[in-house]
Backbone as a ProteinNet text record, in pm:
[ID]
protein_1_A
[PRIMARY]
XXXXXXXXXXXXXXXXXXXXXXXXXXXXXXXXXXXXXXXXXXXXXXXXXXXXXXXXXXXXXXXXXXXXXXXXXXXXXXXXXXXXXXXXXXXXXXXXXXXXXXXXXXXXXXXXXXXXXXXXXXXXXXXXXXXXXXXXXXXXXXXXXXXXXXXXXXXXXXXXXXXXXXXXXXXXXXXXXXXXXXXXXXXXXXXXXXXXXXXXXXXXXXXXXXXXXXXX
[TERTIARY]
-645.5	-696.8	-697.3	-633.3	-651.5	-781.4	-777.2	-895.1	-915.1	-780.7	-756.5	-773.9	-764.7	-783	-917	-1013.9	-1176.6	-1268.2	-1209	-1257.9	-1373.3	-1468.2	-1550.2	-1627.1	-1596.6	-1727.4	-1861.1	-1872.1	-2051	-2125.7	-2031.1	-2084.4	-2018.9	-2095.3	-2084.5	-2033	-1885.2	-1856.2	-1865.7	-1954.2	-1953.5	-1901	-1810.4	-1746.5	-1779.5	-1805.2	-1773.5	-1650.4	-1623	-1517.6	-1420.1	-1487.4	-1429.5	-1336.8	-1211.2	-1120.6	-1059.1	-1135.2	-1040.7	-1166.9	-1111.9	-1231.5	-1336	-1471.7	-1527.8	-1451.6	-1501.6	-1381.8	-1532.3	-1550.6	-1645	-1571.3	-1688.1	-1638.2	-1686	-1771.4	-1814.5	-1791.8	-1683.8	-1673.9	-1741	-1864.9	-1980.2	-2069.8	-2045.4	-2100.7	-2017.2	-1884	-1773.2	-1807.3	-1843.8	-1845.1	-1959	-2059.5	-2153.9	-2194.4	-2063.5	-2067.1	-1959.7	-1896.9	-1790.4	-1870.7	-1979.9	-2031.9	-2145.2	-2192.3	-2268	-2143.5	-2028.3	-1927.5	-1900.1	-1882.2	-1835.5	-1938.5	-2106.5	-2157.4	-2167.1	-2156.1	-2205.9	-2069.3	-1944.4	-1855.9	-1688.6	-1775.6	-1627.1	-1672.7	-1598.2	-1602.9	-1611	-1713.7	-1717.7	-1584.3	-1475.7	-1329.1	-1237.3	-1276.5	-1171.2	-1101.5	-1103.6	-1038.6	-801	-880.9	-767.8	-711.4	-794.3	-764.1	-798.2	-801.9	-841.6	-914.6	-991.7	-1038	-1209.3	-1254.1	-1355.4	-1452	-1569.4	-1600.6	-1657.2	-1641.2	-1661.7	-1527	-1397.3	-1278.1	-1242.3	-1345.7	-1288.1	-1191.8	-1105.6	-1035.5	-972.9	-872.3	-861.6	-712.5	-645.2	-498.9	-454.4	-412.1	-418.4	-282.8	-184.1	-21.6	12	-9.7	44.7	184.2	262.1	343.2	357.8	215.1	177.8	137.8	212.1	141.1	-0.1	-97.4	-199.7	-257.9	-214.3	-304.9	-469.2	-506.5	-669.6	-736	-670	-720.2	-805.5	-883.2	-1007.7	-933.3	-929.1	-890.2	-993.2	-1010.2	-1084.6	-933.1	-976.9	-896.2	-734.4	-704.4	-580.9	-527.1	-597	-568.3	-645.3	-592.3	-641.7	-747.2	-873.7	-978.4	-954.9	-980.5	-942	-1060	-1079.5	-1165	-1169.2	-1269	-1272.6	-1301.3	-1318.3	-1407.6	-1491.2	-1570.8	-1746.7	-1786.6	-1879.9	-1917.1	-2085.7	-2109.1	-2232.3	-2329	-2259.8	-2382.8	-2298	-2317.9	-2340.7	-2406.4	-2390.6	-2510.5	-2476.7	-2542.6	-2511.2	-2554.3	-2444.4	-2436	-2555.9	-2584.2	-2704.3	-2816.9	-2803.5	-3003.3	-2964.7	-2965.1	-2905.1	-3014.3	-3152.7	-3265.3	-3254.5	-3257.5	-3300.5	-3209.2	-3242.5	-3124.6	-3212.2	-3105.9	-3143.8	-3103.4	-3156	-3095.6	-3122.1	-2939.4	-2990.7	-2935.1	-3019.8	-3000.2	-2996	-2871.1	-2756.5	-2712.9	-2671.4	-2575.8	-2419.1	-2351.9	-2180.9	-2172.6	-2124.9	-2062.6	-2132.3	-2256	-2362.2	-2484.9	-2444.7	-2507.3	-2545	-2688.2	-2743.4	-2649.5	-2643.7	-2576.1	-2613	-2682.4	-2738.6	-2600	-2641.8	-2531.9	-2626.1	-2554.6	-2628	-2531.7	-2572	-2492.9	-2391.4	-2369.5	-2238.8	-2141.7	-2189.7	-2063.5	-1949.1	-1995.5	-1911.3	-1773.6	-1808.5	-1668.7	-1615.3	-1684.2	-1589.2	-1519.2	-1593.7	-1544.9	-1392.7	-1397.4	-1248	-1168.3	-1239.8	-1133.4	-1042.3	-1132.4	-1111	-968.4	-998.1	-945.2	-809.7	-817.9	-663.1	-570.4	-625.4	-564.4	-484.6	-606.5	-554.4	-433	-428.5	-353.7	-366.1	-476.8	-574.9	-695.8	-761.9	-896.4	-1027.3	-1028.5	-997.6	-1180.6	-1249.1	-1396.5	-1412.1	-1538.1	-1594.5	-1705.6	-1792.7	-1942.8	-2036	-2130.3	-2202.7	-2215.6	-2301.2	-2331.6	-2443.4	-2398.8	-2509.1	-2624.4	-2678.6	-2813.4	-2859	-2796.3	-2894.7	-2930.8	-2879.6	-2900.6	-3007.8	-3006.9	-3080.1	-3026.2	-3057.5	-3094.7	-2942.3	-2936.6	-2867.9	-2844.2	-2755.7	-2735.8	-2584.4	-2609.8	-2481.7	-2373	-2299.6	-2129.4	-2131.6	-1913.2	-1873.4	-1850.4	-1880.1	-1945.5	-1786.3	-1694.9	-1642.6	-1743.7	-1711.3	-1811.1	-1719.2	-1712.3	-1642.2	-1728.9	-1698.2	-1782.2	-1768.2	-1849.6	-1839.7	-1770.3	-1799.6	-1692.3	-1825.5	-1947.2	-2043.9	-2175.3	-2276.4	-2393.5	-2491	-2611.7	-2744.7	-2775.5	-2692	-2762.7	-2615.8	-2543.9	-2398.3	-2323.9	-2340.7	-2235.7	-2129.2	-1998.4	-1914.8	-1872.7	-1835.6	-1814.8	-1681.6	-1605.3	-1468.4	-1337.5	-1399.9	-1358.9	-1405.8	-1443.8	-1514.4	-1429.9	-1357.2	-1280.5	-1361.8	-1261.7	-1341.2	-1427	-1489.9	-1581	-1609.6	-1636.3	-1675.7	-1821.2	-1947.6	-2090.6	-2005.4	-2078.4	-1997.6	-2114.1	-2255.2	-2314.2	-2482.4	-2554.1	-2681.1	-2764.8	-2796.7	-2846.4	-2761.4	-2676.7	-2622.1	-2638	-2628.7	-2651.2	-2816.8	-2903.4	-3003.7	-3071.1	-2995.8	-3022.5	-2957.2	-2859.2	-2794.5	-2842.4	-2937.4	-2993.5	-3141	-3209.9	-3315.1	-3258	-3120.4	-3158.3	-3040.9	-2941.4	-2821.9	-2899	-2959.2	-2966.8	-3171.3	-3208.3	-3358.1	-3422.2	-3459	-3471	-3477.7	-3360.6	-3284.7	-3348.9	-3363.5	-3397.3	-3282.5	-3272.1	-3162.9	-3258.2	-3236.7	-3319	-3405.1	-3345.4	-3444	-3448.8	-3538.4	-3572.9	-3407.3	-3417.7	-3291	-3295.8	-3148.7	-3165.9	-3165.5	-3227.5	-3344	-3217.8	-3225.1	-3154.4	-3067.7	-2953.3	-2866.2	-2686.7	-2725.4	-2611.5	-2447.4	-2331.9	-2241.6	-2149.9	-2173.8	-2102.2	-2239.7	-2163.7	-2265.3	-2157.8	-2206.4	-2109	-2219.4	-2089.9	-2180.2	-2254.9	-2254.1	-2315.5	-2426.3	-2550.9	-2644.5	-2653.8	-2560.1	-2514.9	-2409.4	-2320.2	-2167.2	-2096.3	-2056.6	-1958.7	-1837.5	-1698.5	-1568.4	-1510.5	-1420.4	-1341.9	-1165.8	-1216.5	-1126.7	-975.8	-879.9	-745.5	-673.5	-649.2	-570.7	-440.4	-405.5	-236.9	-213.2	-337.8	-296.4	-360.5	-375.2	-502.4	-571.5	-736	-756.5	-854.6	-905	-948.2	-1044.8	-1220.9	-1335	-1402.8
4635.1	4635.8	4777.9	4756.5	4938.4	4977.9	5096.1	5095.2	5036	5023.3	4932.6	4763.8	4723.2	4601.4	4587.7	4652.7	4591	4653.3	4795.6	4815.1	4724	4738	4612.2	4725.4	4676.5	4738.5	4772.9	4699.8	4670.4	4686	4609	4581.3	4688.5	4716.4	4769	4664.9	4663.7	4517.5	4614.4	4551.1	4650.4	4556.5	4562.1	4524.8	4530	4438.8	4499.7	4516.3	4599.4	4702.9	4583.3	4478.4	4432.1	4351.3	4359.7	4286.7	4181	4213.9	4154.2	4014.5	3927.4	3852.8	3865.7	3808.5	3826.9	3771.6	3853.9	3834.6	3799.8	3708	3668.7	3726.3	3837.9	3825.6	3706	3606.3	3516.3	3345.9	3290.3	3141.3	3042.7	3058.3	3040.7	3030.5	3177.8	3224.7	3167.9	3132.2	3075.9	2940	2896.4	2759.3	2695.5	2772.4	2723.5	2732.5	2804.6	2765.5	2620.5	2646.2	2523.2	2414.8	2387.9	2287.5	2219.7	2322.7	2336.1	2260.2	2330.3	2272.8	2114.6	2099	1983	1868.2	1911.3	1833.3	1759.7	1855.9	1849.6	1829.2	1796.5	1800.1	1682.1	1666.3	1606.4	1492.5	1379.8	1226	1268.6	1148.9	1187.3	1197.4	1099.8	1083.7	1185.5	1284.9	1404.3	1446.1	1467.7	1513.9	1436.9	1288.7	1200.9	1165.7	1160.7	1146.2	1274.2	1346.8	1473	1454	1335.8	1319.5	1345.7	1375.2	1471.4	1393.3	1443.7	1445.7	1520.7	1496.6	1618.5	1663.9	1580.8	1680.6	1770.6	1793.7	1850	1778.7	1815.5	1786.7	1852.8	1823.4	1891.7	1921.2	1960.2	1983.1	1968.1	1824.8	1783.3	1759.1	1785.4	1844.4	1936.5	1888.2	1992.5	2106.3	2057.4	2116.3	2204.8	2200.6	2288.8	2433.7	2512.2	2676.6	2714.1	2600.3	2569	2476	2476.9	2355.3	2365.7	2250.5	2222.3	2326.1	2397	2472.7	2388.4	2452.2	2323.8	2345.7	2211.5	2254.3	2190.1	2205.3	2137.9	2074.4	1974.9	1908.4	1945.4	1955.7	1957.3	2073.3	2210.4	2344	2390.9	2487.1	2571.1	2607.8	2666.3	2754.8	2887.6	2944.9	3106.3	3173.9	3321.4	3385.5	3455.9	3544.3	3539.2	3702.9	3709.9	3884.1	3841.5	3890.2	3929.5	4051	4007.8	4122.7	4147.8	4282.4	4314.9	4296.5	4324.2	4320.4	4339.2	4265.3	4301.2	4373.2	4534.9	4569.2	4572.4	4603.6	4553.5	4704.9	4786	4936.4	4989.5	4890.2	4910.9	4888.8	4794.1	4812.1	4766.8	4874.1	4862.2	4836.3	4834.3	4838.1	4681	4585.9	4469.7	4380.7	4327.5	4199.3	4049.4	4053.5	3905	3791.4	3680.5	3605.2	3448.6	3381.8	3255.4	3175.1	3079.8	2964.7	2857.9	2806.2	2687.9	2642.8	2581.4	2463.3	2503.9	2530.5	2526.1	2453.4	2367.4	2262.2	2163.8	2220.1	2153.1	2230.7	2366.3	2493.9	2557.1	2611.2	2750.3	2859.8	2842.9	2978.4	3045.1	3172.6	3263.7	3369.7	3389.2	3493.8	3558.5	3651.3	3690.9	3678.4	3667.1	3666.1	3704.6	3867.1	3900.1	3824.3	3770.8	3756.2	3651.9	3550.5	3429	3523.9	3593.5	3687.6	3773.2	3856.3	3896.2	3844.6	3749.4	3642.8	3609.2	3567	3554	3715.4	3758.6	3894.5	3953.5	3922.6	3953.5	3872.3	3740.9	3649.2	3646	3662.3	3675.5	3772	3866.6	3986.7	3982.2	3921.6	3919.3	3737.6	3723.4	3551.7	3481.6	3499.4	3353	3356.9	3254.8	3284	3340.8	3436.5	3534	3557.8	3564.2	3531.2	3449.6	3373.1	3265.3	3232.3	3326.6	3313.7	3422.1	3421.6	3501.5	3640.5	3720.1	3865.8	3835.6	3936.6	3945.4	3975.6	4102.1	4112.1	4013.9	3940	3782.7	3703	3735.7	3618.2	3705	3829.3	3870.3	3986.3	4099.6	4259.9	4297.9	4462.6	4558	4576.4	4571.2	4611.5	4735.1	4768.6	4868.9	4822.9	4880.9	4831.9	4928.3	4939.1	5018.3	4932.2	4976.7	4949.7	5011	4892.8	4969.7	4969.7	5043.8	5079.2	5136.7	5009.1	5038.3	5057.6	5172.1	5208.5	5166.7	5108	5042.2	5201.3	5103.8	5188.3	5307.4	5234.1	5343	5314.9	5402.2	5389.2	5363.2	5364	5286.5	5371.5	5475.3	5578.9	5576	5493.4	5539.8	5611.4	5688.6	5798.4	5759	5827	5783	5754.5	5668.1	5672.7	5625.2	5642.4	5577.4	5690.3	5839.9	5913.6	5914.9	5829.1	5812.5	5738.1	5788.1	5674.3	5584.4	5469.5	5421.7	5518.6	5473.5	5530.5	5450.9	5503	5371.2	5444.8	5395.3	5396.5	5371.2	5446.3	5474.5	5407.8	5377.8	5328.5	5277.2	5165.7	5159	5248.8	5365.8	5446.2	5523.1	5512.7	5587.1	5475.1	5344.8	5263.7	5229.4	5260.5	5235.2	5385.1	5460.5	5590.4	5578.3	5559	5474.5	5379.6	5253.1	5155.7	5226.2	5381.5	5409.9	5551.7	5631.2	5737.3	5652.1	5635.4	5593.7	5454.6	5342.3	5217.2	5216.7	5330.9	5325.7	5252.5	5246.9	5170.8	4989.8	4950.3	4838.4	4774.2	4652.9	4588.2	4465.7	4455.7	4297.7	4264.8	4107	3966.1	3992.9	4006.2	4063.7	4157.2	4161.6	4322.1	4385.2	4454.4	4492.8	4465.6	4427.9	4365.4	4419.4	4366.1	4397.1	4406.5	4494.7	4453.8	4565	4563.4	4638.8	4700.4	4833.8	4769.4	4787.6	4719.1	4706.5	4850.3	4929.2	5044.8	5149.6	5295.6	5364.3	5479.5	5598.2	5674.3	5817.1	5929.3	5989.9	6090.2	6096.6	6134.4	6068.3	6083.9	6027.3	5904.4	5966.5	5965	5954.1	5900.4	5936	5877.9	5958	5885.5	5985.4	5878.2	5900.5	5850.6	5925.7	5854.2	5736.7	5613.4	5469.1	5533.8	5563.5	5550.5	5416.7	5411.6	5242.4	5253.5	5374.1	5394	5401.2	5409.4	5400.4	5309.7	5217.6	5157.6	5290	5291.7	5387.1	5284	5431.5	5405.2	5460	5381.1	5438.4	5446.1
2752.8	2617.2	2564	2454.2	2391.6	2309.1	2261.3	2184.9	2038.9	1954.7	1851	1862.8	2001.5	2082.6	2047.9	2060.5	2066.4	1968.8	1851.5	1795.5	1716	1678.5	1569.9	1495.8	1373.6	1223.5	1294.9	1356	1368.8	1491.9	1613.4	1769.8	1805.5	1931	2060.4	2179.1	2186.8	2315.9	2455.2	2552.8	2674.9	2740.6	2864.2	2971.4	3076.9	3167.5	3321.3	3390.6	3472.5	3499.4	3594.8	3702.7	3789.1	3734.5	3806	3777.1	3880.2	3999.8	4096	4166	4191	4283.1	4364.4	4401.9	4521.9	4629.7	4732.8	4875.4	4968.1	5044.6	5122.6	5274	5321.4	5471.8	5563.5	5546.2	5598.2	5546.2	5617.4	5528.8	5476.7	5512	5508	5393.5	5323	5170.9	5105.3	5136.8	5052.6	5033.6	5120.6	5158.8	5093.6	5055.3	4984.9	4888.5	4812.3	4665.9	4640.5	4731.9	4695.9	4748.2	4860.6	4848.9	4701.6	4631.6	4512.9	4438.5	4378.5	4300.5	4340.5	4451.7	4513.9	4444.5	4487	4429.7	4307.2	4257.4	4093	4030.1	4081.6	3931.9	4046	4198.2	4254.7	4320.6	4284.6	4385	4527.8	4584	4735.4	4762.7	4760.1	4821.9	4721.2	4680.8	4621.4	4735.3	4851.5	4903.1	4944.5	4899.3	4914.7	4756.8	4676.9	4515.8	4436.1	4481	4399.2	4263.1	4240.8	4142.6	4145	4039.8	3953.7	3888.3	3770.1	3682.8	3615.7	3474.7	3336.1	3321.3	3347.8	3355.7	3492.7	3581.9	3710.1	3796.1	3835.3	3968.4	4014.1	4159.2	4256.5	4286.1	4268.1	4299.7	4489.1	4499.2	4630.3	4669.8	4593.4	4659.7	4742.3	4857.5	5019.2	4922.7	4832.9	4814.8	4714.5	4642.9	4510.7	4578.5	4501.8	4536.9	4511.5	4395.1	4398.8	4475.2	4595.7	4642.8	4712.4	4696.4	4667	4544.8	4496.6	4350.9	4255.2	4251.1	4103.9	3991.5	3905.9	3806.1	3651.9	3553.4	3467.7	3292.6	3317.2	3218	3223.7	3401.3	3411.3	3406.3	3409.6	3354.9	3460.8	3544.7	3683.6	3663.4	3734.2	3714.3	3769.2	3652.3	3733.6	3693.1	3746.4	3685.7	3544.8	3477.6	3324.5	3318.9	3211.9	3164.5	3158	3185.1	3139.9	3046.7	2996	2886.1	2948.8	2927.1	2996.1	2888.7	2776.3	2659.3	2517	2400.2	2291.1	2202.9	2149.6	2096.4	1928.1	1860.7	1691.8	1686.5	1648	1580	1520.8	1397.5	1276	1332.5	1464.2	1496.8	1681.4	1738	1869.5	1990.8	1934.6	2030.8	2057.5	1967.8	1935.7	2001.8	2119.2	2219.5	2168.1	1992.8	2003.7	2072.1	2128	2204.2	2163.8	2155.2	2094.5	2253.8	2237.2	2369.7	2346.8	2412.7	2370.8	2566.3	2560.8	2628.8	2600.8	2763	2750.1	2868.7	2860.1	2922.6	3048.8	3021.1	3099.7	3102.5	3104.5	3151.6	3053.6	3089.6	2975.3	2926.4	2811.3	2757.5	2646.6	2704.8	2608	2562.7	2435.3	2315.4	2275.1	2189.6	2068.3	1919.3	1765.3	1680.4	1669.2	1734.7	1729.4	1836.5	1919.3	2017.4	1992.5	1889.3	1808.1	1804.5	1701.1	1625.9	1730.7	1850.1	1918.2	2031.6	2066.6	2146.9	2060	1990.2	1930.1	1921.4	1877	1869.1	1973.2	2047.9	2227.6	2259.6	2258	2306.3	2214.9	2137.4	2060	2052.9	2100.7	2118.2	2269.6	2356.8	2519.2	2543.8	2389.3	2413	2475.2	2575.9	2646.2	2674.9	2632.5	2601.7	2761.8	2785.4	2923.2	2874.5	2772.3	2744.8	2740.4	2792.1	2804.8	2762.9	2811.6	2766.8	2736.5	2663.7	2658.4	2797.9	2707.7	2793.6	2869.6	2991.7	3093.3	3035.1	2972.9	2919.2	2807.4	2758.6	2725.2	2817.2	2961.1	3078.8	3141.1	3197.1	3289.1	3230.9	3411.4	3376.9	3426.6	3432.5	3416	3621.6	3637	3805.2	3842	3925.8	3992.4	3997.6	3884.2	3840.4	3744.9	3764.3	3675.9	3537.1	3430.4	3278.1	3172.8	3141.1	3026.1	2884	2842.9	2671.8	2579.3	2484.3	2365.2	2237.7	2146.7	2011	1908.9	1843.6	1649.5	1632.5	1480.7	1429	1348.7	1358.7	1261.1	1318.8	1361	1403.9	1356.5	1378.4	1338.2	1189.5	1220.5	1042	990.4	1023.9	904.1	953.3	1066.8	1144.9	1159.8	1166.7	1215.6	1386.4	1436.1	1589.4	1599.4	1509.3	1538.5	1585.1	1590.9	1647.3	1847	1883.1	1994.1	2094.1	2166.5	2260.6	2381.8	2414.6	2524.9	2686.9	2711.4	2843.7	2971.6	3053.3	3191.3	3203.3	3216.9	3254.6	3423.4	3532.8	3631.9	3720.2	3665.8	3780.2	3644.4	3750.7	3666.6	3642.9	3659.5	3604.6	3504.8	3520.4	3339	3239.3	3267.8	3179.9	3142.6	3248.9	3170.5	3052.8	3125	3062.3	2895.3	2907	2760.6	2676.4	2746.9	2719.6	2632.7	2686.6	2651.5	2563.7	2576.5	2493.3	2381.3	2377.9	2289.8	2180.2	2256.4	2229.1	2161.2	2158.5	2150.9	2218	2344.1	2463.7	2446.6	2426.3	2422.9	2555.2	2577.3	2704.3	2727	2866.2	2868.7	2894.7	2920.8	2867.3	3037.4	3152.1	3270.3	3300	3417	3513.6	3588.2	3631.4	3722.6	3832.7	3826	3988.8	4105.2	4183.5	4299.5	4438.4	4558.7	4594.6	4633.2	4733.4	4765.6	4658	4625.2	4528.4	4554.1	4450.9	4502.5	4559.8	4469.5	4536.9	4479.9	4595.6	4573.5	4547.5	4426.4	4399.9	4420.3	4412	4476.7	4360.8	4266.5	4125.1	4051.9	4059	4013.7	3907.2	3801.7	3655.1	3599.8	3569.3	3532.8	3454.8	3317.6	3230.8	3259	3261.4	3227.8	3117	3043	2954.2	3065.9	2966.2	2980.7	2969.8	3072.7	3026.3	3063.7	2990.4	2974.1	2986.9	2987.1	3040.4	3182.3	3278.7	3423.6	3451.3	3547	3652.9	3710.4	3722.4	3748.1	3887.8	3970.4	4118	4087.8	4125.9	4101.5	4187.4
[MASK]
++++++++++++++++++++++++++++++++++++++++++++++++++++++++++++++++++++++++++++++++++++++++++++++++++++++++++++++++++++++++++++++++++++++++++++++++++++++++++++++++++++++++++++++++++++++++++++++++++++++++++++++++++++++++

């Protein structure tokens, strides 16, 4: 995504950085989300009919390069972007949060995310957003953070001279959340817990180049 890619008048679209899957060293942790899925969305006998419900099923061709792959309404399941947060330029403290239902499941937004949810998604030519931001669901945790800038700040400033950035760990983001955002809150506490990487800088913003893959 470039920086003309996500520009917006108004929002702040923040990203999380990961791109690649969780990798379970234990089959185990794997195994028990797919038993959760299994429950809730696959016929006891999926394994011989690969058949579902709500639209789930199971790709059960020994000879498919997808095989046993979930799929929903006939279309693979893959993974998505996530957005860490929506913030609204003109009043950036304020995480309004509306709560709705997607496809069975709670899904908190906020106003802006309708419109960039599309913006996003048309630009990347498949719809690669899905759902609402993490800080309408819960809190702020240890991950690298892309952060893209409106185009004008809470007093009219300009920020469209401002290129993209990576928040390099949760403490630059909550530090952002309280000096940038006028201490903005996500919808929970932070999460508790061991975190995913540890870098060795307290604090750390980089500027986003989008002309390489970069290594963090």
């Amino acid at each position: 995504m470039s920086r003309t890619d996500t520009r917006s008048p108004a929002w702040w679209p923040i990203l999380n950085h990961y791109d690649d899957c969780v990798r379970f060293d234990d089959i185990n942790d794997a195994r028990k989300y797919w038993d959760e899925f299994r429950a809730a969305h696959l016929d006891q006998n999926y394994v011989q009919t690969g058949a579902g419900r709500d639209g789930y099923s199971v790709d059960i061709d020994p000879a498919s390069p997808h095989y046993f792959c979930a799929k929903r309404y006939r279309k693979y399941i893959h993974s998505d972007y996530d957005l860490l947060d929506m913030i609204e330029g003109q009043n950036p403290r304020a995480n309004e949060i509306i709560r709705d239902m997607l496809d069975g499941a709670p899904h908190n937004y906020n106003p802006g995310f309708p419109e960039i949810q599309r913006i996003l998604n048309a630009r990347m030519d498949t719809p690669m957003v899905q759902h609402g931001a993490e800080a309408q669901f819960k809190g702020l945790y240890e991950q690298p953070i892309y952060v893209f800038f409106p185009r004008a700040g809470p007093n009219g400033e300009g920020y469209s001279h401002y290129d993209p950035i990576i928040w390099l760990n949760q403490l630059t983001a909550e530090r952002w959340y309280q000096d940038w955002f006028g201490g903005r809150q996500p919808a929970g506490p932070a999460a508790p817990g061991r975190p995913r990487i540890q870098y060795a800088t307290p604090a750390q913003v980089i500027r986003a180049d989008f002309q390489r893959r970069q290594r963090l």
